[in-house]
C-alpha positions as CSV (number, residue, x, y, z in Angstrom):
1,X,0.0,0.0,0.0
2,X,1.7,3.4,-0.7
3,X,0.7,6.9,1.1
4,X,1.4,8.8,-1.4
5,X,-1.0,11.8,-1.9
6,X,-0.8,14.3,-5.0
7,X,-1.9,18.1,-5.4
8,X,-1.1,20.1,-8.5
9,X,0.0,23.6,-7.5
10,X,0.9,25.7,-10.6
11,X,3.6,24.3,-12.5
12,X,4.6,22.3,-9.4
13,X,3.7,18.6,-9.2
14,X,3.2,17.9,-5.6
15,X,3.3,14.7,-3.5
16,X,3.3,13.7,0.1
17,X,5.2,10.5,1.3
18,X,5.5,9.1,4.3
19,X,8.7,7.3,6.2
20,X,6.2,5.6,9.1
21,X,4.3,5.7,12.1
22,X,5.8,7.0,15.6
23,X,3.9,7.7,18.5
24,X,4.9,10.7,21.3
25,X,4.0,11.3,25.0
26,X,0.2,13.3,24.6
27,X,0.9,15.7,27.1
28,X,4.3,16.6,25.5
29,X,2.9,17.1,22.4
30,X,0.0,19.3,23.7
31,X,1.5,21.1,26.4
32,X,-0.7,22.9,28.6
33,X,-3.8,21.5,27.1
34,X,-4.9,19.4,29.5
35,X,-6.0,16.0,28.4
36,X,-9.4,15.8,28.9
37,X,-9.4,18.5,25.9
38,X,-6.7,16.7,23.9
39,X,-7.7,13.2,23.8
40,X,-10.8,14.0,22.1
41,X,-9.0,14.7,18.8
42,X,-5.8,12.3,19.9
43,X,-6.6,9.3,22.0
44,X,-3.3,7.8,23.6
45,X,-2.4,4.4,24.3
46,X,-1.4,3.3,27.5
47,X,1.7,4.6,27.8
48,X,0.1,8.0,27.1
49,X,1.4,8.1,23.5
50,X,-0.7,9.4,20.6
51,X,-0.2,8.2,17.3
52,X,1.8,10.2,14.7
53,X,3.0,9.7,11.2
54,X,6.3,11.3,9.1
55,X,5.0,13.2,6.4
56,X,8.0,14.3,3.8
57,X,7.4,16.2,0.9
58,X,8.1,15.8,-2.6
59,X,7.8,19.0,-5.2
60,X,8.7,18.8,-9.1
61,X,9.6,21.9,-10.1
62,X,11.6,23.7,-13.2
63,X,12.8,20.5,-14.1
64,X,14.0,19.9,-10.0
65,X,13.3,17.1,-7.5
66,X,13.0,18.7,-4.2
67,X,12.4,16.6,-1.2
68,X,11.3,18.5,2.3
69,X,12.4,16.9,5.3
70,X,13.8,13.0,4.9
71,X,12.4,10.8,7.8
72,X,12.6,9.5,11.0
73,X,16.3,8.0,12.1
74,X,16.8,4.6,11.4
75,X,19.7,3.4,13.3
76,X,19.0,4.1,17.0
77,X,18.1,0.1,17.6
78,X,15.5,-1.9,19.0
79,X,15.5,-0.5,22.4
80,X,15.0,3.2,20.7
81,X,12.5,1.8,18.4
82,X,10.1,0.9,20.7
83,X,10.0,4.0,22.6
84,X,8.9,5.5,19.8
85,X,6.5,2.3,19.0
86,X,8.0,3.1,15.4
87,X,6.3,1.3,12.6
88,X,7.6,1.4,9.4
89,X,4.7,0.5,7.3
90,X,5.8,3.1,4.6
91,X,9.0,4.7,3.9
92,X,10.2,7.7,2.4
93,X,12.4,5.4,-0.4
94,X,9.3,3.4,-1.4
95,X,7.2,6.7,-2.4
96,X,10.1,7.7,-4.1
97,X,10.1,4.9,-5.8
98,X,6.4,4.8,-6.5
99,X,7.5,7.9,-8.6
100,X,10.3,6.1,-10.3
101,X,12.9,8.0,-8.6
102,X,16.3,6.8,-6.4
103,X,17.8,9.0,-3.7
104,X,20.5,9.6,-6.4
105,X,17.6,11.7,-8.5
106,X,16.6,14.7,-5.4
107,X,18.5,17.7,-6.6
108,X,17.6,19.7,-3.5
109,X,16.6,18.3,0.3
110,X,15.1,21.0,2.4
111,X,15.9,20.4,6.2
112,X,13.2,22.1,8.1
113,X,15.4,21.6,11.4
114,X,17.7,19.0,12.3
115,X,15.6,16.3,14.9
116,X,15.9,13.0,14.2
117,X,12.4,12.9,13.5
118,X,12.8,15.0,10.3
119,X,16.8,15.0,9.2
120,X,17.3,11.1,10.3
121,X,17.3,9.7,6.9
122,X,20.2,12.5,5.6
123,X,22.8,9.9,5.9
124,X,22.9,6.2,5.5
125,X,23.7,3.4,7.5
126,X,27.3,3.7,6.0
127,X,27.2,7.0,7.1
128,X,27.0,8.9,3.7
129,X,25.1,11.5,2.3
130,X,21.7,9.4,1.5
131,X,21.0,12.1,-1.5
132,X,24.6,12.4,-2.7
133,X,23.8,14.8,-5.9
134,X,21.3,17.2,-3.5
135,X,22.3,20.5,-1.7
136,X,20.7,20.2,2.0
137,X,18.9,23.6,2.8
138,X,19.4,24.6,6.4
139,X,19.0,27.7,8.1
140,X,22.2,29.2,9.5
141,X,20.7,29.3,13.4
142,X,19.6,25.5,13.5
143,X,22.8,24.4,12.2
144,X,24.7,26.0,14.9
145,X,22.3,24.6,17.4
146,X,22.3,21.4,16.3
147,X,26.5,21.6,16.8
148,X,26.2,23.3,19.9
149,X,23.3,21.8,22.1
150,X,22.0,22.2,25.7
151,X,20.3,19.6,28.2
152,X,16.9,20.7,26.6
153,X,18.1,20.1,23.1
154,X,20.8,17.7,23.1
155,X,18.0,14.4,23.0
156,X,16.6,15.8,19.5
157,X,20.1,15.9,17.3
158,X,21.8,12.7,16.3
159,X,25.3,14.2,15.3
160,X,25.5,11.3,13.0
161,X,22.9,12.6,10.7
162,X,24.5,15.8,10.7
163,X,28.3,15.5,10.2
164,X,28.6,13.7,7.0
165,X,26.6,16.4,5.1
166,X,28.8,19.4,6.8
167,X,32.3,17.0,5.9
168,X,30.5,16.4,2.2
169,X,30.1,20.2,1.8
170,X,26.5,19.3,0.9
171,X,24.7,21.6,3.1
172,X,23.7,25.3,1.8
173,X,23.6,27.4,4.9
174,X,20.8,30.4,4.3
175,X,19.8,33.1,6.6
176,X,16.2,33.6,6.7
177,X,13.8,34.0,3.6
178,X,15.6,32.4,0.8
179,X,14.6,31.7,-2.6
180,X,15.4,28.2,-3.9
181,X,14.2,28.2,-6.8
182,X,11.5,30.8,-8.8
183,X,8.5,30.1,-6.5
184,X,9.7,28.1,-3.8
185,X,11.1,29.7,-0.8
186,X,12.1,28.6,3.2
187,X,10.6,30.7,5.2
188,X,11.8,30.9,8.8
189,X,9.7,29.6,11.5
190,X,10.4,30.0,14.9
191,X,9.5,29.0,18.3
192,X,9.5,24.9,18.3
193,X,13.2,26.5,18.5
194,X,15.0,28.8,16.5
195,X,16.1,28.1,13.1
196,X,13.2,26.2,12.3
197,X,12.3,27.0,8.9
198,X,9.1,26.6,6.0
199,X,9.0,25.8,2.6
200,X,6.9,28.1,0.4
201,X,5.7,27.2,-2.9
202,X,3.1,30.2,-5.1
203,X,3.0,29.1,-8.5
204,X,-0.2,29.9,-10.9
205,X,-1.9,32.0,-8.3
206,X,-2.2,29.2,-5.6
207,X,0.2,29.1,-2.3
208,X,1.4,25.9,-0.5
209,X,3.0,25.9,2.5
210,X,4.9,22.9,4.5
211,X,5.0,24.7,8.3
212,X,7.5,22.3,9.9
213,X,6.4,21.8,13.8
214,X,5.1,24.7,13.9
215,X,2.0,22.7,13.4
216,X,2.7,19.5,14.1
217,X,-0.5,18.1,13.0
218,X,-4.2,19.6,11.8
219,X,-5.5,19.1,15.8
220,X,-3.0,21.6,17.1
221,X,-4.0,24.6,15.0
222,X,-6.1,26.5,17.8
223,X,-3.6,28.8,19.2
224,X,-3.3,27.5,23.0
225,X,-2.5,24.0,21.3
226,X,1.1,24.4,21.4
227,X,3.8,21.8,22.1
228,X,5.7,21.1,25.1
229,X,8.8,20.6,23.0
230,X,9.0,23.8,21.9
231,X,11.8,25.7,23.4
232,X,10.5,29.1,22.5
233,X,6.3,28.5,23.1
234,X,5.9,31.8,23.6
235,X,7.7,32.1,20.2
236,X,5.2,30.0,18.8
237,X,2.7,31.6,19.5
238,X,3.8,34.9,17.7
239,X,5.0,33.2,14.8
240,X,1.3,31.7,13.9
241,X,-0.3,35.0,15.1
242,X,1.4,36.4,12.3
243,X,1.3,33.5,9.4
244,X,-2.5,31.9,10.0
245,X,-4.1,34.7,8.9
246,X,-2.3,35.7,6.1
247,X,-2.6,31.8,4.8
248,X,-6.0,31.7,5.9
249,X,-6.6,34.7,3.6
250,X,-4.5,33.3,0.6
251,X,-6.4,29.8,0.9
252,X,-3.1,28.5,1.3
253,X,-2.5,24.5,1.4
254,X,-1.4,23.5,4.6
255,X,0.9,20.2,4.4
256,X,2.1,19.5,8.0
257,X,4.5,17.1,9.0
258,X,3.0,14.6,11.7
259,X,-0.6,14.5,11.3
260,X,-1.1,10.8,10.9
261,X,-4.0,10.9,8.6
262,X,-4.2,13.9,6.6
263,X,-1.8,15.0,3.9
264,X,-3.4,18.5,2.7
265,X,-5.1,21.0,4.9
266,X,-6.5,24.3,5.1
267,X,-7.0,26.8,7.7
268,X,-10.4,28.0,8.9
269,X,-11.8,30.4,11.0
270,X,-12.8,28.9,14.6
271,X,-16.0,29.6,16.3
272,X,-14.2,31.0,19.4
273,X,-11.6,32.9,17.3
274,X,-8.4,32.1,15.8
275,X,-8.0,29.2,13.3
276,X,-8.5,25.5,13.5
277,X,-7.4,22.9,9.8
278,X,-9.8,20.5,7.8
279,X,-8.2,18.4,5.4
280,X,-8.2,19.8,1.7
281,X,-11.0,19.9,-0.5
282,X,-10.7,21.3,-3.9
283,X,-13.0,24.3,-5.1
């Protein structure tokens, strides 16, 4: 069974993979939701986990294969693995190759930030560039936090995913809005911490944007619904003040990177204020 989902944006050909199933503590991932509220929209298990899903993105474009975030880590063993109750029932590779593509064919990876749970498939098991022929897109700020981490950051890098693609020369370093081609831009999004950054694609009149963990999944669009992994929450919360409505007014596609069943979103107005995402319709 493949995952993939397609959109047509312009003159971009758009399509969402997936590299697996994860599940995280609820309470971490909501913060200071409390659960009653939460587990409406994400019922846990019991271990308290809620189930989550790795959502890259894959954009054709001017005659380019660009490939937004490239999946969860796969060498951390067993023990690791079931923390995470990781199930690989998809993987990035296999949508790729659904699309008659090889690692060897992505001429550009976008890392939205470094955590394992986005960046863990930049390097394989040999510990080589996975897309050997692709620049890797980082903001300037994440790199240098990912090199230089802290007791609240240090669990999210895996230096191993990160070093082979700084010793390749492989990753562009860009400081915040940057074009990457005509039409497609990263965006910088901060708060979950602070280089995080967006991808931005406007191409015929229609605007798609990939928001990185700055919304984590379609529940966590009220505002209040922010995670307790963000280092910056307060952060957060300013950075989707200022985006929501401006998507919301574009009729932006939403793509976001955990949500475990939807690939395509928009924002909507809630009843109490602010914004809440339903999955995509056309028209």
């Amino acid at each position: 069974m493949s995952w993939t989902r397609f959109l047509r944006i312009g003159d971009a050909d758009v399509f969402s993979l997936t590299d697996g199933q994860f599940r995280l503590d609820g309470g971490a991932m909501y913060g200071s939701v409390p659960k009653v509220l939460w587990e409406r929209v994400a019922p846990a298990d019991e271990l308290n986990r809620i189930r989550l899903r790795i959502n890259p993105l894959l954009l054709r474009l001017h005659g380019k294969n660009v490939l937004v975030e490239t999946g969860f880590w796969d060498q951390g063993g067993e023990k690791f693995e079931g923390m995470y109750a990781v199930d690989r029932d998809e993987t990035v590779f296999r949508g790729l190759a659904d699309l008659g593509l090889t690692p060897q064919d992505i001429d550009l990876v976008v890392n939205t930030h470094l955590h394992f749970d986005h960046a863990g498939r930049n390097v394989t098991a040999l510990g080589e560039p996975t897309f050997p022929n692709a620049r890797y897109v980082v903001q300037r700020q994440e790199l240098h936090d990912a090199l230089h981490t802290h007791e609240r950051s240090r669990a999210s890098y895996i230096p191993g995913t990160i070093q082979p693609i700084l010793d390749a020369g492989l990753f562009e370093v860009v400081e915040g809005e940057h074009e990457l081609l005509p039409g497609l831009s990263v965006l910088p999004l901060p708060g979950h911490n602070l280089g995080q950054q967006g991808v931005i694609l406007r191409s015929g009149g229609r605007t798609l944007v990939y928001v990185a963990d700055l919304l984590p999944t379609l529940a966590h669009a009220p505002f209040p619904y922010i995670m307790g992994y963000d280092l910056y929450p307060v952060t957060t919360l300013e950075t989707r003040r200022r985006y929501f409505p401006q998507w919301f007014e574009e009729g932006a596609v939403i793509v976001t990177p955990h949500d475990p069943d939807v690939a395509f979103a928009r924002l909507e107005e809630g009843k109490r204020g602010g914004f809440v995402a339903v999955p995509w319709t056309e028209g």
